[in-house]
MOPAC internal coordinates of N, CA, C and O (Angstrom, degrees):
PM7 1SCF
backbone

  N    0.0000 0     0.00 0     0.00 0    0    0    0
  C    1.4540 1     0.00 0     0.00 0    1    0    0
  C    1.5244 1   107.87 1     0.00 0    2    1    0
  O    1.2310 1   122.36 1   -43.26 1    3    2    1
  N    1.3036 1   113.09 1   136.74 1    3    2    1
  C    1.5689 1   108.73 1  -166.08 1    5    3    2
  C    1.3624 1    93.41 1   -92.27 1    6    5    3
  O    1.2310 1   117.90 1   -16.38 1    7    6    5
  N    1.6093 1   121.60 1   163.62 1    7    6    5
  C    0.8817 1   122.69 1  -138.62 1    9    7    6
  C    2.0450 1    93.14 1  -122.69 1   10    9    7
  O    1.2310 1   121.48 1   -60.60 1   11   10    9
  N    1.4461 1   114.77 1   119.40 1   11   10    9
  C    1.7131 1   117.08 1  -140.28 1   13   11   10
  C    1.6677 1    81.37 1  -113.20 1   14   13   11
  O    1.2310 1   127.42 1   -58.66 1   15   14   13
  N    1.6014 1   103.32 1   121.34 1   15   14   13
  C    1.3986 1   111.92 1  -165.32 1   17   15   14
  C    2.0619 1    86.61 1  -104.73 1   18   17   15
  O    1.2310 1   134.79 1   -51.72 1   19   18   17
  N    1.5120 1    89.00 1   128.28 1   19   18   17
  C    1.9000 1    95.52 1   161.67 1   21   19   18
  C    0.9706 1   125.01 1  -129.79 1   22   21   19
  O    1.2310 1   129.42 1   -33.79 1   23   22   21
  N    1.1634 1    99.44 1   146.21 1   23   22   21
  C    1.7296 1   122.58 1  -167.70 1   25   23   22
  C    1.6554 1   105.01 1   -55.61 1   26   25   23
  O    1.2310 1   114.48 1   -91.47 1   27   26   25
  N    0.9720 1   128.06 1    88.53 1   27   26   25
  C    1.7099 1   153.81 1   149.25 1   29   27   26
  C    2.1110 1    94.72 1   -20.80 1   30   29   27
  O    1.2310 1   115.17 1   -43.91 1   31   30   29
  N    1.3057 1   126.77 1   136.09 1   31   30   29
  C    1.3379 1   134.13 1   164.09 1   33   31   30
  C    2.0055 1   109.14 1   -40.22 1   34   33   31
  O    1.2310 1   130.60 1   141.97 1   35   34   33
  N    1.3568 1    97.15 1   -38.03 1   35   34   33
  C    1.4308 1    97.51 1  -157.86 1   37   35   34
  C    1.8155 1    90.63 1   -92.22 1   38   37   35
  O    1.2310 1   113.27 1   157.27 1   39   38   37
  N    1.3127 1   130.33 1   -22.73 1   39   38   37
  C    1.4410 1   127.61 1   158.19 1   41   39   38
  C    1.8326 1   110.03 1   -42.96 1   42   41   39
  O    1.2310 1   135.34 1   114.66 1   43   42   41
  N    1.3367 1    87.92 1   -65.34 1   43   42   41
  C    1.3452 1    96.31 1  -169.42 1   45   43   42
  C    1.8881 1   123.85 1   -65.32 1   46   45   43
  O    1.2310 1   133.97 1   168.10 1   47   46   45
  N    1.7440 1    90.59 1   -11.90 1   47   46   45
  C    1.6329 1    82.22 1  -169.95 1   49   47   46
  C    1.9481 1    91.27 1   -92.97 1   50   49   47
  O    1.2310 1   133.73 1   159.54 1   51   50   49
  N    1.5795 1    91.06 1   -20.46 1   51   50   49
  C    2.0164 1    87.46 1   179.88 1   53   51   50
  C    1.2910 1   104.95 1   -59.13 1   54   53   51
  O    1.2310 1   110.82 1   123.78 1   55   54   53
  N    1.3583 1   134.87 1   -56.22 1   55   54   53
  C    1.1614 1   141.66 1   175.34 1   57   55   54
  C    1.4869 1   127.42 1   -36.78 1   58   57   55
  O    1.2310 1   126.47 1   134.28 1   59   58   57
  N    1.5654 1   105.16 1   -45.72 1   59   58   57
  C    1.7579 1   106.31 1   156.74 1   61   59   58
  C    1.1540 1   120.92 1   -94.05 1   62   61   59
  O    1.2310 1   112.65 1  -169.69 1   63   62   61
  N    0.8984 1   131.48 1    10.31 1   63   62   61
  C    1.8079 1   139.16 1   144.22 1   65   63   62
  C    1.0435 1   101.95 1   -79.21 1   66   65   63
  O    1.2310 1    97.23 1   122.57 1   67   66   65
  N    1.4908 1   158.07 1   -57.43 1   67   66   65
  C    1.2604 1   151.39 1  -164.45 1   69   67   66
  C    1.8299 1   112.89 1   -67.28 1   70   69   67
  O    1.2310 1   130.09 1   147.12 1   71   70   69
  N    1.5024 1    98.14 1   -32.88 1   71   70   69
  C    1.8706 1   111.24 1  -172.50 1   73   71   70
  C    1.5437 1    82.31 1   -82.31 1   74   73   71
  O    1.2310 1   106.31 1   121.91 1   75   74   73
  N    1.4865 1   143.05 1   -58.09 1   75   74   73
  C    1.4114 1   135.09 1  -160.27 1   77   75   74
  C    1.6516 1    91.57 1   -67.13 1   78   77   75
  O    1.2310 1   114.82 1   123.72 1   79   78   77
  N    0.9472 1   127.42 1   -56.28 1   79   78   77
  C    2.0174 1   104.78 1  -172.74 1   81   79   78
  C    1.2709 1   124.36 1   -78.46 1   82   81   79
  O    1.2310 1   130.45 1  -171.57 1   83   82   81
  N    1.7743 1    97.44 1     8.43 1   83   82   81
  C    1.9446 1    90.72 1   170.84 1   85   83   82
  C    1.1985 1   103.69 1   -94.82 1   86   85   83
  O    1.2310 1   117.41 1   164.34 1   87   86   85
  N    1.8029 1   122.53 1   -15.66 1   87   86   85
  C    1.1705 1   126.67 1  -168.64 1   89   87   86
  C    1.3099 1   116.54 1   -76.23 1   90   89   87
  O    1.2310 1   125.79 1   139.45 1   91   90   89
  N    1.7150 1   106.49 1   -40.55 1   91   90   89
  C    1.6474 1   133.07 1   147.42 1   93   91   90
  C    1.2896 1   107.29 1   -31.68 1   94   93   91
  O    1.2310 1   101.05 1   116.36 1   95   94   93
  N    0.5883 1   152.07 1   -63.64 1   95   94   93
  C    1.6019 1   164.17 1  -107.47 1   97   95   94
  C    1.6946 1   109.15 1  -125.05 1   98   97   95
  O    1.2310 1   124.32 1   132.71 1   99   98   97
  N    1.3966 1   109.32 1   -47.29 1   99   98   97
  C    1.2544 1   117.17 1  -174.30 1  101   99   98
  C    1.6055 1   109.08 1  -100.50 1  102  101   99
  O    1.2310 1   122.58 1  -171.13 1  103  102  101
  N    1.5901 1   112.66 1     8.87 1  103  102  101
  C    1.5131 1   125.24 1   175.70 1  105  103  102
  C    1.8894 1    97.08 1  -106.01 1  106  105  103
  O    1.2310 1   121.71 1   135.33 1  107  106  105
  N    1.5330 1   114.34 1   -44.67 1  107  106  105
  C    1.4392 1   113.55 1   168.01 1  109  107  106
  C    2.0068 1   119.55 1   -39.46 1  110  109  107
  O    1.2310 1   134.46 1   136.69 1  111  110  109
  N    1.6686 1    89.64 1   -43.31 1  111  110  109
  C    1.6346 1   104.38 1  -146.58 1  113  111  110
  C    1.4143 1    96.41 1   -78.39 1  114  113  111
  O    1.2310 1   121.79 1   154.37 1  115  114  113
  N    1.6430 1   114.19 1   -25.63 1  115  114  113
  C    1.4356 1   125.22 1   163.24 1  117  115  114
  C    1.3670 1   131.78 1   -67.77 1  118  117  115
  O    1.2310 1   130.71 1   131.67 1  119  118  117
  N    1.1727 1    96.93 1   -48.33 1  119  118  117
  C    1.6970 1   105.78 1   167.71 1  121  119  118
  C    1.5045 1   119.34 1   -59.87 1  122  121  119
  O    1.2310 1   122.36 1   132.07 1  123  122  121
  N    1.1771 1   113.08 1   -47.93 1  123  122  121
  C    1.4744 1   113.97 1   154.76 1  125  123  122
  C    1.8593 1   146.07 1   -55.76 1  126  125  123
  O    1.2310 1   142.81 1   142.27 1  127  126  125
  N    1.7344 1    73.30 1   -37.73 1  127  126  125
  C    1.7456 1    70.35 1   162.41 1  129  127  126
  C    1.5765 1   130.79 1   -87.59 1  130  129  127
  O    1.2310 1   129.34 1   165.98 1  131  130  129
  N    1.4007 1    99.60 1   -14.02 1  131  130  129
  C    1.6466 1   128.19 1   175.01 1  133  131  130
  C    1.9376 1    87.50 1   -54.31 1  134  133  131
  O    1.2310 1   123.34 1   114.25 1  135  134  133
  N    1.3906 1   111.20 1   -65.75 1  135  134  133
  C    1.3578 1   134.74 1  -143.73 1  137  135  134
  C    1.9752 1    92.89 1   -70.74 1  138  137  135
  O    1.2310 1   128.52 1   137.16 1  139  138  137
  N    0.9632 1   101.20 1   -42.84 1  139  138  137
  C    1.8027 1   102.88 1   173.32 1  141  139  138
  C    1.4810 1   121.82 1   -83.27 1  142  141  139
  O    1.2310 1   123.89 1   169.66 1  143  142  141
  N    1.7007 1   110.15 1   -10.34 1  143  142  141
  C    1.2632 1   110.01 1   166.46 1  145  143  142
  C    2.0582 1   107.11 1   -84.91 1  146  145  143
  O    1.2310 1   126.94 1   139.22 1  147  146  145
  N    1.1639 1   104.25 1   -40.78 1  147  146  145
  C    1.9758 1   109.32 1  -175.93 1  149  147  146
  C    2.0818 1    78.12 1   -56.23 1  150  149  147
  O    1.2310 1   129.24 1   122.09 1  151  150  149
  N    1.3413 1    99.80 1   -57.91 1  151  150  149
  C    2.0559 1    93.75 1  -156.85 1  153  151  150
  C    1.5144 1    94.39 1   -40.10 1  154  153  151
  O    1.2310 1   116.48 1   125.62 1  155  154  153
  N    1.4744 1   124.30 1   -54.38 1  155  154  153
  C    1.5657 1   111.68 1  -148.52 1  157  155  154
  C    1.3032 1    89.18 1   -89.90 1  158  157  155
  O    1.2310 1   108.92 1  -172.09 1  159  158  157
  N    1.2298 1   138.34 1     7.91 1  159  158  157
  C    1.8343 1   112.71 1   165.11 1  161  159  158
  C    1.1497 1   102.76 1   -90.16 1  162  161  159
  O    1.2310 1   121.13 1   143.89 1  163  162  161
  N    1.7086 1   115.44 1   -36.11 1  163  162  161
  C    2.0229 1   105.81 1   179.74 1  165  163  162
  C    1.6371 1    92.60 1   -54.27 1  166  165  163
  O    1.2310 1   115.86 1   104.04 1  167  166  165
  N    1.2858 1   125.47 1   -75.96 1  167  166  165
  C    1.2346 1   120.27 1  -153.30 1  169  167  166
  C    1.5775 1   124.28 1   -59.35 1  170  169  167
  O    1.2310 1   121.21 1  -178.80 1  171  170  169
  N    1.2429 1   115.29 1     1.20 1  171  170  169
  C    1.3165 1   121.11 1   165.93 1  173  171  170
  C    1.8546 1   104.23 1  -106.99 1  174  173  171
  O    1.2310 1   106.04 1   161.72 1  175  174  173
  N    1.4837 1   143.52 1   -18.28 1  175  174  173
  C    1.1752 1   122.81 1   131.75 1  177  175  174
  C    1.3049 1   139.57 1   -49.10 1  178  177  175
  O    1.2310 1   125.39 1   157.54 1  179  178  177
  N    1.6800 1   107.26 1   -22.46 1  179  178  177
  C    1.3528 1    96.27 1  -170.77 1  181  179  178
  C    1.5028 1    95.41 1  -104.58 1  182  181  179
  O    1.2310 1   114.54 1  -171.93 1  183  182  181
  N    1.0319 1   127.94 1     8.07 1  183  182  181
  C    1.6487 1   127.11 1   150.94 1  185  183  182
  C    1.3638 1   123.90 1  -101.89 1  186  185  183
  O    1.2310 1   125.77 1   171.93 1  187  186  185
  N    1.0082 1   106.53 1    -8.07 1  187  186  185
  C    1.6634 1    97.69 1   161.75 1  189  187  186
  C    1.7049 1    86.00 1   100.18 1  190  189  187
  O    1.2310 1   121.30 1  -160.24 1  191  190  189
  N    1.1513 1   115.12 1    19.76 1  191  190  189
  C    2.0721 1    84.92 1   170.21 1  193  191  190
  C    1.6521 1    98.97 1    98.64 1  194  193  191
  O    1.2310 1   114.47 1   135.39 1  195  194  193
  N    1.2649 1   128.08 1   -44.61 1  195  194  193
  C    1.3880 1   137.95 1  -177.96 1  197  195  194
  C    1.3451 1   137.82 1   -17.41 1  198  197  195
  O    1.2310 1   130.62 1   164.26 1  199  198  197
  N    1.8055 1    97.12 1   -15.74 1  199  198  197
  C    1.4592 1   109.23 1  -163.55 1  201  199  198
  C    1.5592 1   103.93 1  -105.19 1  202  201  199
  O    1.2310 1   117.86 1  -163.09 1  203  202  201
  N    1.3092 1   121.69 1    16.91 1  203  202  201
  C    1.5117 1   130.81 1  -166.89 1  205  203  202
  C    1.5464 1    95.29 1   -69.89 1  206  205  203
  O    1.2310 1   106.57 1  -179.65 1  207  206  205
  N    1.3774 1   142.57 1     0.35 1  207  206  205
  C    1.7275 1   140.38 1   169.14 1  209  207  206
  C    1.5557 1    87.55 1   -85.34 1  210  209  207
  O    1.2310 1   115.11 1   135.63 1  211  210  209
  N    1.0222 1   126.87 1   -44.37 1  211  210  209
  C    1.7338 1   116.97 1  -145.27 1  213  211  210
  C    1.3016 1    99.67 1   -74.18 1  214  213  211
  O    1.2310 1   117.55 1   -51.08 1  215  214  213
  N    1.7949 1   122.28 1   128.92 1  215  214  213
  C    0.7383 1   129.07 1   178.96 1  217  215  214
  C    1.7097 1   137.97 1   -83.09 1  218  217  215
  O    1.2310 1   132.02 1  -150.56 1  219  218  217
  N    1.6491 1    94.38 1    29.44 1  219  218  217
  C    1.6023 1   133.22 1   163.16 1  221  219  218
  C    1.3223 1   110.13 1   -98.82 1  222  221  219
  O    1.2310 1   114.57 1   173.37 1  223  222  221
  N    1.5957 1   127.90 1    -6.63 1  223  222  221
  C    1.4532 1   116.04 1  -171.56 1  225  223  222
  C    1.2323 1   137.04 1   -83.83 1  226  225  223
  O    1.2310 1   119.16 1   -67.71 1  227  226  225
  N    1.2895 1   119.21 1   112.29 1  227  226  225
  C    1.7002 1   147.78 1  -154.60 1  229  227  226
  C    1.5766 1    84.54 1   -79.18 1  230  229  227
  O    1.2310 1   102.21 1   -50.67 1  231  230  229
  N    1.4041 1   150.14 1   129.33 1  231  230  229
  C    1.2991 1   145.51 1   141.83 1  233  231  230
  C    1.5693 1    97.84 1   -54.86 1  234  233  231
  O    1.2310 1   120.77 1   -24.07 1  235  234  233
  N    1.1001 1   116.14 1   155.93 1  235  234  233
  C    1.5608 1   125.98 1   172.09 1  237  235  234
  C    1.2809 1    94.29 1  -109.47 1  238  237  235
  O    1.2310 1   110.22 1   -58.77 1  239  238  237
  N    1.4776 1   135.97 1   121.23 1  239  238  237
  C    2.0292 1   142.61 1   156.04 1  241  239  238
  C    1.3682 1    80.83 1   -31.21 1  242  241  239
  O    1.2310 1   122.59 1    94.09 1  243  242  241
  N    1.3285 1   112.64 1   -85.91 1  243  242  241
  C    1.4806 1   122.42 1  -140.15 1  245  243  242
  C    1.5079 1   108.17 1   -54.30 1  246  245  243
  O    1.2310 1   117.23 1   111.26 1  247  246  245
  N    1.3000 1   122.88 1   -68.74 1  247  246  245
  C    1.2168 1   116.53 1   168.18 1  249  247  246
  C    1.8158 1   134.07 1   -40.49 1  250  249  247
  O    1.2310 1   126.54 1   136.92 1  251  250  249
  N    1.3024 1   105.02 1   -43.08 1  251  250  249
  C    1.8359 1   104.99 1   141.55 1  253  251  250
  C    1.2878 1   112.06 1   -34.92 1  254  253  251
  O    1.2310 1   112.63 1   116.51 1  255  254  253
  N    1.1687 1   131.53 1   -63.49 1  255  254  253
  C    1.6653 1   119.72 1  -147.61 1  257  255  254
  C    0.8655 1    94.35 1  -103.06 1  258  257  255
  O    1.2310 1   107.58 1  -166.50 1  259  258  257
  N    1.6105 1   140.77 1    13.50 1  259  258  257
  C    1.2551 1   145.77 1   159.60 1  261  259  258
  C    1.2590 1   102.27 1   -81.60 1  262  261  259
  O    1.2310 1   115.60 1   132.50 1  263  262  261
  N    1.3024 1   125.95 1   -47.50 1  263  262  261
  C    1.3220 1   120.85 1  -169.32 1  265  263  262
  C    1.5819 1   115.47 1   -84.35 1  266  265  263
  O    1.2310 1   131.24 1   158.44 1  267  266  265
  N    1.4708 1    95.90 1   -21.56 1  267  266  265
  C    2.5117 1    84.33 1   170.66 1  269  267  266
  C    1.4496 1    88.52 1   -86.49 1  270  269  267
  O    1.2310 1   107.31 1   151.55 1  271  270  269
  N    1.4490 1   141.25 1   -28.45 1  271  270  269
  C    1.5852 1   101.72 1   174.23 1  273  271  270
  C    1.0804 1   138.61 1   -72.46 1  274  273  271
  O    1.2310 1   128.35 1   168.56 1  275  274  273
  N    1.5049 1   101.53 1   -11.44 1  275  274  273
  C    1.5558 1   112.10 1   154.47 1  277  275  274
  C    1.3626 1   132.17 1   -54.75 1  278  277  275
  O    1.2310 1   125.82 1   133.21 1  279  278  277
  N    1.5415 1   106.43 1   -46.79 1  279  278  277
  C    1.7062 1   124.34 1  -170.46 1  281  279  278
  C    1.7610 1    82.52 1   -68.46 1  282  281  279
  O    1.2310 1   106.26 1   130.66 1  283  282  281
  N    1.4622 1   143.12 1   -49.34 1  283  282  281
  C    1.3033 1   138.38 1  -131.52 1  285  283  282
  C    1.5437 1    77.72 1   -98.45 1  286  285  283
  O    1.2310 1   111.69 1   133.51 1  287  286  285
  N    1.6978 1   133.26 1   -46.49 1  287  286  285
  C    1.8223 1    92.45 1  -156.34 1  289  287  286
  C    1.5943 1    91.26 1   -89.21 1  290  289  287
  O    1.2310 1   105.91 1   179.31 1  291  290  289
  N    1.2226 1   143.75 1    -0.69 1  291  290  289
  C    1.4738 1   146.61 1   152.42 1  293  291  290
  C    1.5584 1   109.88 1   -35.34 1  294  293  291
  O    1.2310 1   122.06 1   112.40 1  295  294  293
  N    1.2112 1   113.66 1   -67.60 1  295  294  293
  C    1.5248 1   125.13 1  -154.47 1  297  295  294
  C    2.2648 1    87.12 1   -82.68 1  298  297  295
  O    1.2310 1   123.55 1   137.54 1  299  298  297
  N    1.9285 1   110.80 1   -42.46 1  299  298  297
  C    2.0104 1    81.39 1   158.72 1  301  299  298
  C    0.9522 1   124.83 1   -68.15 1  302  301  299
  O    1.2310 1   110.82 1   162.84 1  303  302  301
  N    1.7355 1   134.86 1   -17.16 1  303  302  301
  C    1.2777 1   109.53 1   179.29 1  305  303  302
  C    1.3466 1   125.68 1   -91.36 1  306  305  303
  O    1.2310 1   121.35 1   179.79 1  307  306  305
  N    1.3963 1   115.02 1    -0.21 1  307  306  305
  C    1.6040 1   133.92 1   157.00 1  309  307  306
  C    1.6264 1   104.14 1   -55.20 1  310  309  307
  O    1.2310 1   124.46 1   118.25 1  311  310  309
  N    1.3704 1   109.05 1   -61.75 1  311  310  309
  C    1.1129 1   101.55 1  -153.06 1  313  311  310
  C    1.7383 1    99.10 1   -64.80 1  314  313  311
  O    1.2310 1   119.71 1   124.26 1  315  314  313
  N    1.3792 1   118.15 1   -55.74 1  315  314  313
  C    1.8698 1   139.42 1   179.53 1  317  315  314
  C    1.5102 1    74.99 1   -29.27 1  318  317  315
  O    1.2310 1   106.49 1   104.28 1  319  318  317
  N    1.4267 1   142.72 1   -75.72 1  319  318  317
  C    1.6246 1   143.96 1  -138.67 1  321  319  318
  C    1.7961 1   104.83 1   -64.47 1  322  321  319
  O    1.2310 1   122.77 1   141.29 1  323  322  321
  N    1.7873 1   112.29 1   -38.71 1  323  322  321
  C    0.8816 1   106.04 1   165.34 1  325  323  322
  C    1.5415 1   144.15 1   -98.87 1  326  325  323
  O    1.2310 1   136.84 1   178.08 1  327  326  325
  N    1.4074 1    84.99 1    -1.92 1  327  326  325
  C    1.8049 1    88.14 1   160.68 1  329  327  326
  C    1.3252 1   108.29 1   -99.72 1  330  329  327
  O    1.2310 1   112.87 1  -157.99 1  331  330  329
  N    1.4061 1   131.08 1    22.01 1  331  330  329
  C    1.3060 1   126.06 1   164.52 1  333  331  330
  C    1.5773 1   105.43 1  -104.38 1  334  333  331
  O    1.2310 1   126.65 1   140.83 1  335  334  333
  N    1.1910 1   104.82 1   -39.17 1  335  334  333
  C    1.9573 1    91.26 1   159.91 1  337  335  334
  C    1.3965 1   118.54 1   -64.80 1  338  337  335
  O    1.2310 1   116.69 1   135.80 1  339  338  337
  N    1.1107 1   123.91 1   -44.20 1  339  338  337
  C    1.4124 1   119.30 1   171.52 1  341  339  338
  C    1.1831 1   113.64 1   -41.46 1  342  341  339
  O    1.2310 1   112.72 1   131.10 1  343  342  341
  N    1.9237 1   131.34 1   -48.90 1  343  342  341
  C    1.3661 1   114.48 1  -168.68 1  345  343  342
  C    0.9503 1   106.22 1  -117.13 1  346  345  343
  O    1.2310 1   107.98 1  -134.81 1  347  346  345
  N    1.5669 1   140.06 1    45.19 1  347  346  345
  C    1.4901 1   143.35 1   102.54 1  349  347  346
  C    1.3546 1   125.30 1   -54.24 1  350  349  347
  O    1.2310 1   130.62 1   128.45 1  351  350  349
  N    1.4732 1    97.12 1   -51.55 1  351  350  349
  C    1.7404 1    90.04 1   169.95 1  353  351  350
  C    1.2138 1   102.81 1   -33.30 1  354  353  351
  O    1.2310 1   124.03 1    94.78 1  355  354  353
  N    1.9196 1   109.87 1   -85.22 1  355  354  353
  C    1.3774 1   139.58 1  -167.90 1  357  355  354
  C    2.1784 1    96.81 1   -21.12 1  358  357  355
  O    1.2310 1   136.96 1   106.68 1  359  358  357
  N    1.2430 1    84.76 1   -73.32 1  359  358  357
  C    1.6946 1    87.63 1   173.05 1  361  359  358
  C    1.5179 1   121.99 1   -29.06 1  362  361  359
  O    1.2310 1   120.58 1   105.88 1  363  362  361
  N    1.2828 1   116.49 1   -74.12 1  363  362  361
  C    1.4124 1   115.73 1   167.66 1  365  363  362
  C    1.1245 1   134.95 1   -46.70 1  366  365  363
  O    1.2310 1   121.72 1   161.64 1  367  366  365
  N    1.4122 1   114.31 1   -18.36 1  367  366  365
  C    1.7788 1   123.28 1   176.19 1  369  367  366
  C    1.4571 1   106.09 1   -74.44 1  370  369  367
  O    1.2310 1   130.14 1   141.48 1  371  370  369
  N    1.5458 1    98.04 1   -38.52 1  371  370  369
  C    1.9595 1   115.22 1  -170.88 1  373  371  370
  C    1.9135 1    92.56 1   -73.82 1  374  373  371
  O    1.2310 1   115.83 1   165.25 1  375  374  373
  N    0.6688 1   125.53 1   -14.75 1  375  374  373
  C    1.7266 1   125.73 1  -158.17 1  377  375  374
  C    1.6000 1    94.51 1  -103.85 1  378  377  375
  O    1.2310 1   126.73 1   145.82 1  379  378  377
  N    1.5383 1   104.66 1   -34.18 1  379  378  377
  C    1.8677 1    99.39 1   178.12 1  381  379  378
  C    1.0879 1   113.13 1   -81.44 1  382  381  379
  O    1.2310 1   123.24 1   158.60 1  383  382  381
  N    1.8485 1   111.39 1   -21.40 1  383  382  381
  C    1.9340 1    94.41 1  -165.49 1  385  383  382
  C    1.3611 1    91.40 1   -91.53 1  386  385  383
  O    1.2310 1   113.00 1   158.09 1  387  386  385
  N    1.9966 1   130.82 1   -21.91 1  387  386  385
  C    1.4426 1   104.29 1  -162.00 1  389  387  386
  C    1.3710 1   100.61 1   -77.95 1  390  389  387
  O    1.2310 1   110.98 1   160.74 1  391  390  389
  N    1.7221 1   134.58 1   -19.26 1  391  390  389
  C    1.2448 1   127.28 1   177.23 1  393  391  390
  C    1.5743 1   118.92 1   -81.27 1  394  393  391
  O    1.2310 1   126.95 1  -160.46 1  395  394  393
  N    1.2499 1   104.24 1    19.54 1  395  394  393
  C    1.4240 1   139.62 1   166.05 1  397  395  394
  C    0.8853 1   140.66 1   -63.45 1  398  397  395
  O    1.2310 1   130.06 1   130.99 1  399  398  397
  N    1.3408 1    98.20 1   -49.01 1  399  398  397
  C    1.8106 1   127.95 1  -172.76 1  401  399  398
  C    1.0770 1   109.00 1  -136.47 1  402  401  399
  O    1.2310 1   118.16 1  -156.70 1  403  402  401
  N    1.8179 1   121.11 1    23.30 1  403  402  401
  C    1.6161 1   106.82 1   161.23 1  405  403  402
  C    1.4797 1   103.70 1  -102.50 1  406  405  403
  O    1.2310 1   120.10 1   180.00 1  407  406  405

């Protein structure tokens, strides 16, 4: 007759003590890693991005697409800056010939 092993009160209460502190444990290991992901995005805002060598570096989405909408309204307001010299020039050429021909 094989020999039918049962779970004893103090089996069973180790067993839900052991499932409650992995649950502990794996709510700590979250909270913490949550807590070192917010640290390394402040500390890569408050450096400007700088830490892109460190071989801890989390890209931030948001801060990416923060930064090509930067490069994109940069490069329109280049362009707005130079088609606004262009049609001053243009302006002033029109301003010499009509005082031209009065």
């Amino acid at each position: 007759e094989a020999c039918r092993q049962t779970s004893s009160p103090q089996n069973i209460l180790n067993k839900v003590q052991d499932n409650e502190e992995e649950e502990r444990l794996n709510r700590e290991l979250e909270l913490t890693t949550k807590e070192r992901n917010e640290l390394t995005d402040r500390l890569l805002y408050v450096t400007g991005g700088s830490m892109n060598k460190s071989p801890y570096f989390r890209p931030n989405p948001f801060y990416e697409n923060l930064k090509i909408k930067e490069k994109e309204v940069m490069s329109l307001l280049h362009n707005l800056d130079t088609k606004n010299i262009e049609h001053r020039e243009k302006f002033q050429e029109l301003k010499k010939e009509i005082n031209f021909y009065r």
